[in-house]
C-alpha positions in Angstrom: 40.2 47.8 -36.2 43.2 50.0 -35.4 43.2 52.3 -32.2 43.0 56.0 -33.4 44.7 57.4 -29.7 45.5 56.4 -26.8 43.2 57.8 -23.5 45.2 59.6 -21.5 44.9 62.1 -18.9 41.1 61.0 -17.3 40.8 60.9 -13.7 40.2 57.6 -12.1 36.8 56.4 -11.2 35.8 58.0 -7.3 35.4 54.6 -5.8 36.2 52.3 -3.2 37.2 55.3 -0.4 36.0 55.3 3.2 33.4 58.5 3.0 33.6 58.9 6.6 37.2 59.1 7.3 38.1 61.2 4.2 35.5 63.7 5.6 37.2 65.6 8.5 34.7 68.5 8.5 31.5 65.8 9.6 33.9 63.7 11.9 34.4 67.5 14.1 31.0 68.2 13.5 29.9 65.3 15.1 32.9 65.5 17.8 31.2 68.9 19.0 27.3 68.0 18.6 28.0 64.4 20.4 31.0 63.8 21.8 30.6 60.0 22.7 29.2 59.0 19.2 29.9 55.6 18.2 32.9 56.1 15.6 32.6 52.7 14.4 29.5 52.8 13.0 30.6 56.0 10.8 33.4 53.6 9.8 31.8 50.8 8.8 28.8 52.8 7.1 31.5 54.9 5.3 33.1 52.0 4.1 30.4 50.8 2.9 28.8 53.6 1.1 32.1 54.3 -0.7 32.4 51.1 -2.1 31.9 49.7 -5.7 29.4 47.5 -5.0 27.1 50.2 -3.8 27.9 52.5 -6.1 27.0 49.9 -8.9 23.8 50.0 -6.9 23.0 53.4 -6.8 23.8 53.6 -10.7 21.6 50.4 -11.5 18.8 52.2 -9.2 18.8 55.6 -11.1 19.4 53.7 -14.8 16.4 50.8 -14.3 13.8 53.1 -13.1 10.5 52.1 -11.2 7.4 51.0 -12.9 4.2 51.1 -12.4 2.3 47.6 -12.8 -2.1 48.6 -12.7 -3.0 45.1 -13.6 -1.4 41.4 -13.3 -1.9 39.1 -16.3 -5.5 38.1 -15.4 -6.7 41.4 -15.7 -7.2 42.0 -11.9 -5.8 45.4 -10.7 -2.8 45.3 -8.8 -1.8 49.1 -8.1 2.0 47.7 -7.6 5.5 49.7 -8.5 7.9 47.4 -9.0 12.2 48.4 -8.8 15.0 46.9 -9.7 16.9 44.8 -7.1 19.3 47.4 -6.8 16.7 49.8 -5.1 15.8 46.9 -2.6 19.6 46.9 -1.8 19.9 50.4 -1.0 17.0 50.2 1.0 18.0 47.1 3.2 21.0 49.2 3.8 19.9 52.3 4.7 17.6 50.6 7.4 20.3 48.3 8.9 22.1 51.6 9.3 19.0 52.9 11.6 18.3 55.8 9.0 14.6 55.7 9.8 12.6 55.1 12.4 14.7 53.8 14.9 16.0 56.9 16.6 12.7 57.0 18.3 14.1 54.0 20.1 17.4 54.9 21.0 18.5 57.2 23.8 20.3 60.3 24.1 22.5 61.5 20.9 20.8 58.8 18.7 19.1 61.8 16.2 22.9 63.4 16.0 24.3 60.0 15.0 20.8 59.5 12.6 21.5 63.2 11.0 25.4 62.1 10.4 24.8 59.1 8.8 21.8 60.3 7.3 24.4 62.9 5.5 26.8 59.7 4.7 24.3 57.5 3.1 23.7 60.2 0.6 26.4 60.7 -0.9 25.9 57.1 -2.2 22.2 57.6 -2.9 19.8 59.9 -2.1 16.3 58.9 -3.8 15.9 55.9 -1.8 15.9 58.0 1.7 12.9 59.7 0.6 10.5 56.7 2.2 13.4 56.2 4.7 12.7 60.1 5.9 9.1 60.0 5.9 9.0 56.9 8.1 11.4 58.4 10.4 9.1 61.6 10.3 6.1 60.1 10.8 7.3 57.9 13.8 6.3 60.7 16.4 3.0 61.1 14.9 1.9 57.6 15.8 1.9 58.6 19.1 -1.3 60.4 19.0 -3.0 56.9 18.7 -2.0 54.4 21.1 -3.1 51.4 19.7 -1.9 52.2 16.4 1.6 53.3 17.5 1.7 49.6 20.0 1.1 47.5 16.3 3.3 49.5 14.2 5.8 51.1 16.1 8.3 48.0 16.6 8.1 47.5 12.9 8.6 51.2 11.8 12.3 50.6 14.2 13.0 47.3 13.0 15.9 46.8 10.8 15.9 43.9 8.5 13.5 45.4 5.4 11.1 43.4 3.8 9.9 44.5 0.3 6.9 42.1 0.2 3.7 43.4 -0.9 2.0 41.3 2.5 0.6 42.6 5.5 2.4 44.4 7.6 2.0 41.7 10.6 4.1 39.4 8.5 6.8 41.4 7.6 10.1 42.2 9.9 10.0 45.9 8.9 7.8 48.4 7.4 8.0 51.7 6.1 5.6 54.7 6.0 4.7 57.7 3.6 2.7 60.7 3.7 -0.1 62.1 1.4 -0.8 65.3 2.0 -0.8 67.7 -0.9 -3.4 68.1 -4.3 -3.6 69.3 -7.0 -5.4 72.6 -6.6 -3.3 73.5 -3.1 0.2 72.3 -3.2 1.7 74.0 0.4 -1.5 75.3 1.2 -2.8 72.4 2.6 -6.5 74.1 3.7 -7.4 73.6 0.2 -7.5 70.1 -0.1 -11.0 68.6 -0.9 -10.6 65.0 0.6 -12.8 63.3 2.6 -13.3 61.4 5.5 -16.4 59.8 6.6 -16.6 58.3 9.9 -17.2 54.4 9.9 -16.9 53.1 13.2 -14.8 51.9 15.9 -12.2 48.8 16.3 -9.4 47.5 17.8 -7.2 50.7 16.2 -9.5 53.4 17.1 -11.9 55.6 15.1 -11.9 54.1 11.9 -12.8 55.9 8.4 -13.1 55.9 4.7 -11.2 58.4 2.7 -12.4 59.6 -0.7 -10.1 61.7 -2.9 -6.8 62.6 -4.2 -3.3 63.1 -3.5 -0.7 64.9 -6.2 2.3 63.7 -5.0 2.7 60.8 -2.7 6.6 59.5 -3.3 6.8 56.5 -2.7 4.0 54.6 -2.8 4.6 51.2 -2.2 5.6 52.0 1.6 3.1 49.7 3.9 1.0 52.5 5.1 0.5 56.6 4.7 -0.2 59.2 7.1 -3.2 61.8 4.7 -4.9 65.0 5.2 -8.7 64.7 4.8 -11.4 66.6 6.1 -13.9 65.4 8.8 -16.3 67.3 9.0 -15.1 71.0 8.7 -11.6 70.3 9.7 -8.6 68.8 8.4 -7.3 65.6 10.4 -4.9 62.7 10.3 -5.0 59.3 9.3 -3.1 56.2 8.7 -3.9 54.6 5.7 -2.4 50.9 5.4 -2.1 49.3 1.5 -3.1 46.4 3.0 -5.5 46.1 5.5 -6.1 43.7 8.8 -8.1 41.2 7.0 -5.3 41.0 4.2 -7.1 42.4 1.5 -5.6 45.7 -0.2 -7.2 49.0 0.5 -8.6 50.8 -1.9 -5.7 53.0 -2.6 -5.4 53.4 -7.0 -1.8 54.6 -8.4 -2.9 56.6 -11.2 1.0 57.2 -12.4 4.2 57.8 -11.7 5.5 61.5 -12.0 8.3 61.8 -14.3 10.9 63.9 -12.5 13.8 66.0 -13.1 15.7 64.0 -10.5 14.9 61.4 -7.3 14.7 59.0 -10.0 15.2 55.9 -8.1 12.3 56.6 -5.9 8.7 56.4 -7.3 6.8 59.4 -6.5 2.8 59.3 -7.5 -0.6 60.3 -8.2 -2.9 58.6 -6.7 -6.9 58.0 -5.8 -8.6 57.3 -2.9 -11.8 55.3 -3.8 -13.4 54.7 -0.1 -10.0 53.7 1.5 -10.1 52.6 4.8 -7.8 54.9 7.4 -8.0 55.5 11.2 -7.8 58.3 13.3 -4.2 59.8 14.4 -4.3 62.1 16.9 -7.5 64.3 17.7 -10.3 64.9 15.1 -9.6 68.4 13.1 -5.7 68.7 14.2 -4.4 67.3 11.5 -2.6 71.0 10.4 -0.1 70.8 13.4 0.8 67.3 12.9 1.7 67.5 9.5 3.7 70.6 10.8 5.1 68.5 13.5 6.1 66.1 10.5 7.6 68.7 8.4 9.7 70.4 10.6 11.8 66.8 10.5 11.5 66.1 6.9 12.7 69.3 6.7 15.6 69.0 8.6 16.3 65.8 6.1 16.2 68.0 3.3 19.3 70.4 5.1 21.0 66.9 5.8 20.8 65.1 2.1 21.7 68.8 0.8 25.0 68.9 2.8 25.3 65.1 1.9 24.7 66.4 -1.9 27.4 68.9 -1.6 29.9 67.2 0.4 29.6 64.4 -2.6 29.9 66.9 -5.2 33.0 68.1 -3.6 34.7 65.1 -3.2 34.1 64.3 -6.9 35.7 67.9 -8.0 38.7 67.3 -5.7 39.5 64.2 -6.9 39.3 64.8 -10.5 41.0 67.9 -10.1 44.0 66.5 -8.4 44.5 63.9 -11.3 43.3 66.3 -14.2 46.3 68.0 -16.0 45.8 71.2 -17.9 47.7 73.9 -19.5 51.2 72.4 -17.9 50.1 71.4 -14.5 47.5 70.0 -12.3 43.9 71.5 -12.4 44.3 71.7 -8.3 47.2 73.6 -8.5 46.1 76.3 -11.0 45.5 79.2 -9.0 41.5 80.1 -10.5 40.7 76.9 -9.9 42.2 76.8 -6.4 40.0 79.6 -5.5 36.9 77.7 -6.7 37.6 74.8 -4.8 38.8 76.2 -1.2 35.6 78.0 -1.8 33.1 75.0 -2.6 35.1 73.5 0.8 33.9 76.3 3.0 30.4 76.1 1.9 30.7 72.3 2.3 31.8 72.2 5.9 29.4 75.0 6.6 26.1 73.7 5.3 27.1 70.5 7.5 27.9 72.2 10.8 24.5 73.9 10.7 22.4 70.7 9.6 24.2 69.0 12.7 23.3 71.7 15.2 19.7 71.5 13.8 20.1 68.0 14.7 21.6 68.7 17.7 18.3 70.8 19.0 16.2 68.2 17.9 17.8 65.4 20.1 18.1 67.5 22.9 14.9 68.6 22.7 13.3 65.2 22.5 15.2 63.8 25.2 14.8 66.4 27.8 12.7 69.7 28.7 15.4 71.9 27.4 13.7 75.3 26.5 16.7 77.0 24.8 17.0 73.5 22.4 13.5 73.5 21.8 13.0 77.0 20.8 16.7 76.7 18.4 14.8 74.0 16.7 12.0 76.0 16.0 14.0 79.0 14.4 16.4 76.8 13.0 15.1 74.3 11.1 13.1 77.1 8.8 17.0 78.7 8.5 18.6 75.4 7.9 16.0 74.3 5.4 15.9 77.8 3.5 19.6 78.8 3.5 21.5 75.0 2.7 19.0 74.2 0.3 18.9 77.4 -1.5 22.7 76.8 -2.3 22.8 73.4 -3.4 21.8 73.9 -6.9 24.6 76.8 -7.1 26.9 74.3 -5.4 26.1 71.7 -8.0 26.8 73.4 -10.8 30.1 75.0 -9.5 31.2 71.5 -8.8 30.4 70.9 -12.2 32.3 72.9 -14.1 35.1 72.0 -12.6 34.9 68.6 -14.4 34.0 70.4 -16.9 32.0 68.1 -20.1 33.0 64.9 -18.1 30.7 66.4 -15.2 28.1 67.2 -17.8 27.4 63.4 -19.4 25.4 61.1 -17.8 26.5 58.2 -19.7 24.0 55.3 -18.1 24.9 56.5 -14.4 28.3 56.4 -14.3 27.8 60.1 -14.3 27.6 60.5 -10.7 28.1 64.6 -11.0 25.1 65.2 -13.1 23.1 62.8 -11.2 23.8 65.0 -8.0 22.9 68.0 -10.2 19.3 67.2 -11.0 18.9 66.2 -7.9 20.0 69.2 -5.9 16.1 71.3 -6.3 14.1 68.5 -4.3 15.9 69.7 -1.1 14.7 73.2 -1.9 11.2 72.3 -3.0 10.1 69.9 -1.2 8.4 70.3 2.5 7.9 74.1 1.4 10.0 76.1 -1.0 11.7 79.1 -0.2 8.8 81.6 0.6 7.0 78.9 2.4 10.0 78.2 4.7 10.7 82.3 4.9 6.8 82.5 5.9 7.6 79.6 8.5 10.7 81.8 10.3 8.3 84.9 10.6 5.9 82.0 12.6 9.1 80.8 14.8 9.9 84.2 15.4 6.6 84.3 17.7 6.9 81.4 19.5 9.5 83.0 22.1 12.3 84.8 22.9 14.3 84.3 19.7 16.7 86.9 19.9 18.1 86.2 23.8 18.4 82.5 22.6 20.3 83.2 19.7 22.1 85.8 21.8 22.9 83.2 24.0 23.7 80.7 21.3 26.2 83.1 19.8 27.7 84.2 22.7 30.8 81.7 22.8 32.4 83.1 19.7 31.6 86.9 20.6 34.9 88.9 20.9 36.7 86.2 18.6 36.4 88.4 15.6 35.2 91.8 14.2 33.8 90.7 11.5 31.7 88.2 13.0 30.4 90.5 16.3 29.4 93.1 13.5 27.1 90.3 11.6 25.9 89.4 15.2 24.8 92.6 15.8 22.8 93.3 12.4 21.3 89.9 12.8 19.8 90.8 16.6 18.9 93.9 15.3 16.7 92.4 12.8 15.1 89.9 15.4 14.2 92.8 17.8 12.8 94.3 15.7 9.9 93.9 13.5 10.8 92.2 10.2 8.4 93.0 7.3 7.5 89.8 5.1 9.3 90.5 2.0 12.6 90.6 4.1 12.4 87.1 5.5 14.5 85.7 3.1 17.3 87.9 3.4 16.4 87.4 7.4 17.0 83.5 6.9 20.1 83.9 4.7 22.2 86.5 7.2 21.0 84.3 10.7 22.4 81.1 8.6 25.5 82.6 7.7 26.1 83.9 11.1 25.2 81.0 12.7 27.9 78.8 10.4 30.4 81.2 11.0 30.0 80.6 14.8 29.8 76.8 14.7 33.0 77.0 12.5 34.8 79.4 15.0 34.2 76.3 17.2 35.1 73.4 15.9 36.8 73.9 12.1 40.1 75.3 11.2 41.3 79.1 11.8 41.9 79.1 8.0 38.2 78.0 6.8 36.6 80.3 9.7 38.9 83.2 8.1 38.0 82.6 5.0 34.0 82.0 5.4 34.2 85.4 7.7 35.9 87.5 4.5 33.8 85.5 2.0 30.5 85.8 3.2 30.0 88.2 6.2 32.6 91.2 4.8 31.7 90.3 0.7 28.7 88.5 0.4 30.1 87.0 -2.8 27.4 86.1 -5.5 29.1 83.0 -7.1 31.8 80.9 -6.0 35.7 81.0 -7.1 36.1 85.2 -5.0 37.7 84.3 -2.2 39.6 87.3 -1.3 43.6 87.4 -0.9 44.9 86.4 2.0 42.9 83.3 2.4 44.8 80.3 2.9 43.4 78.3 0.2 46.5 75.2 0.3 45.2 74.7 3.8 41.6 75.2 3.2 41.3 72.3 0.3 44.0 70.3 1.9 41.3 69.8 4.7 38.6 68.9 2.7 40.3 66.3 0.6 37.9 63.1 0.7 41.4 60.5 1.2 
């Protein structure tokens, strides 16, 4: 059959470029939050997330989705998901990276370098880091039982992972998950109905069984769970193992998968709790502040894989935007479409520099009594969490249109763009949606003296610029004062943007600080593409090109 036309002006395939050195905005980020990181790492993880073969992985992951399997051919019930091999990949990669639990290991600066290459790894693929982030979540937790943190705590830092379905004494790694939510509370955890009856004691502690439900429990074939359930009048903690010490399976029943806008590569579930076996984490009726303890670091995962998101989505609208040619010249070059870009840059760099100084506080604060870090991380991951997450979906769609219909098509995965796009809400739901988080700052804002340490946090960049003292100075107004509830979102959106526009000051370019400070403390702009004249957009997108 006779070719109709010849394809012409496409942009090339994004493949095959180093992610880390292309991205100059994480590389300073990291140079300011930890100076003596290992560069090499970023290099080889970069290469590697940037390559084809990955990339073939992530599609395959996200095309072949997960299945559930209730019964083998014999008619016994199994309660196994099962992936495609491409999944298993990803994994294997992302814990060889030390994405998960092995921070907890590591000394000084090793959450920083975690948080960076968290970012990296998802800009190949960010499904699969929803069991890496709950184990590295969970890890701390663990602690509250000694014994159980002896047996599993060198496998929740080991590297090589294992995908058997076999007890966790015979595997060289494991992962862990969290069940906490149900159907008739969602966020507000108090009104959970499971139960926990106490059993006995072992070599593991206070040992119980669990009866009840869970809504959403991602993924579920993760060797063991940390659940809510009441004992007695009082919610506590427990890790539930699939498979328990005697190697048969707990009684833990996957009802179904949830079918998802997005995160399709990972398996998220409903599931039943038929007199599983668990054991007592921590103390008996403190379950509430662990799984706050847990959330405030799954939440900083969700500002992380946000700005990963983003910096992805960028890259992609550079690229094809630089090859693209329309109305007589490049797409880059046409001066609407200039504006859009240098402005998806600026929020780009900015959403990383404030998930790495989240990550900053919580490394400093775990290796070290540092007040001032400890108290950052405790107003700043509810700010991080609201504010970079809120503007992802935005951010995706921006990114988008600048692809225009080719953005749009999925076509079997190869659609990386609208892949990023349903998977930009996760970030903003999960852990707590936006009042939740908002709720969670008017909470930080009690536990200590937030203004004087974000007074003190600011206080490099004051006198640098008018624009950016003024914002200062509305922002500790607001914390002196007393903020009524239906103003903590608009308290969580000005501290973020005052606090990026400081961190950029610091350690970005005069031109993106310029244009973030006329952008978004002078303006406010509502949608991207009105940066103001003046702004140096050549310079802007010039240093956020991803080659």
């Amino acid at each position: 059959m006779p070719a109709t036309h010849e394809v012409f002006n496409q942009s090339s395939p994004f493949v095959d470029f180093n992610l880390y050195l292309g991205n100059r905005a994480l590389r300073a980020a990291l140079r300011f939050n930890h100076p003596g990181f290992d560069e090499q790492r970023f290099i080889a993880l970069g290469d590697e997330a940037g390559s084809g073969a990955m990339q073939a992985h992530a599609r395959l992951a996200n095309t072949f989705l997960p299945e559930l399997k209730s019964y083998d051919r014999f008619g016994r019930r199994i309660d196994q998901v099962e992936f495609h091999p491409s999944y298993h990949a990803l994994m294997s990669s992302a814990l060889r990276h030390r994405l998960h639990g092995a921070p907890w290991t590591e000394g000084p600066g090793g959450h920083v370098e975690r948080a960076a290459a968290f970012m990296l790894f998802t800009e190949l693929e960010p499904s699969v880091l929803c069991p890496v982030s709950m184990t590295y979540a969970v890890t701390p937790a663990l602690r509250g039982n000694e014994r159980l943190h002896a047996a599993w705590g060198p496998k929740v830092a080991a590297t090589q992972y294992d995908d058997r379905f076999v007890p966790f004494t015979q595997k060289t790694a494991v992962t862990l998950g969290m069940g906490m939510t149900e159907k008739q509370g969602g966020s507000d955890v108090r009104a959970n109905t499971t139960r926990a009856e106490f059993e006995g004691t072992d070599d593991w502690g206070r040992r119980y069984r669990i009866t009840g439900h869970k809504w959403f429990m991602s993924a579920p074939m993760c060797d063991a769970f940390l659940v809510l359930a009441y004992a007695g009048d009082a919610l506590s903690c427990f890790l539930l193992p699939r498979i328990l010490p005697d190697g048969s399976v707990n009684a833990l029943r996957v009802e179904r998968l949830k079918h998802k806008l997005g995160n399709q590569a990972n398996a998220s579930a409903e599931v039943e709790f038929d007199g599983a076996t668990a054991w007592l984490v921590g103390e008996e009726g403190r379950g509430v502040p662990q799984i706050l303890a847990m959330g405030a670091l799954t939440r900083l995962d969700c500002a992380l894989g946000t700005a990963g998101l983003m910096r992805q989505a960028l890259s992609l609208a550079l690229h094809h935007c630089g090859e693209r040619n329309a109305f007589g010249k490049r797409l880059a070059a046409q001066p609407m479409m200039k504006n859009v870009l240098a402005d998806l840059a600026l929020e780009s760099e900015a959403a990383t520099a404030l998930a790495l100084r989240l990550a900053r506080a919580v490394d400093r604060s775990e290796h070290g009594d540092d007040a001032h870090e400890a108290l950052i991380r405790r107003v700043l991951t509810p700010i991080a969490k609201f504010w970079i997450c809120k503007r992802g979906s935005h951010f995706a769609q921006e990114a988008m249109e600048c692809l225009g219909g080719n953005g749009y098509v999925e076509e079997h995965g190869e659609g990386v763009m609208a892949r990023i796009y349903r998977e930009m809400p996760v970030n903003s739901i999960w852990e707590g949606a936006g009042n939740i988080i908002a709720l969670d700052l008017l909470r930080a804002l009690r536990s200590g003296p937030v203004a004087d340490a974000l007074a003190h946090e600011l206080a490099p960049v004051r006198g640098t610029d008018r624009r950016l003292d003024a914002a200062i100075s509305r922002v500790v107004a607001m914390l002196d004062g007393a903020v009524e509830e239906a103003q903590a979102r608009r308290l969580a959106r000005d501290t973020a943007l005052v606090l990026q526009a400081a961190l950029l000051r610091q350690h970005s370019t005069d031109a993106v600080f310029g244009a973030f400070c006329a952008s978004r403390l002078d303006e406010a702009a509502d949608v991207f593409g009105l940066l103001p004249a003046g702004c140096d957009l050549d310079a802007i997108i010039a240093r956020a090109q991803p080659y």
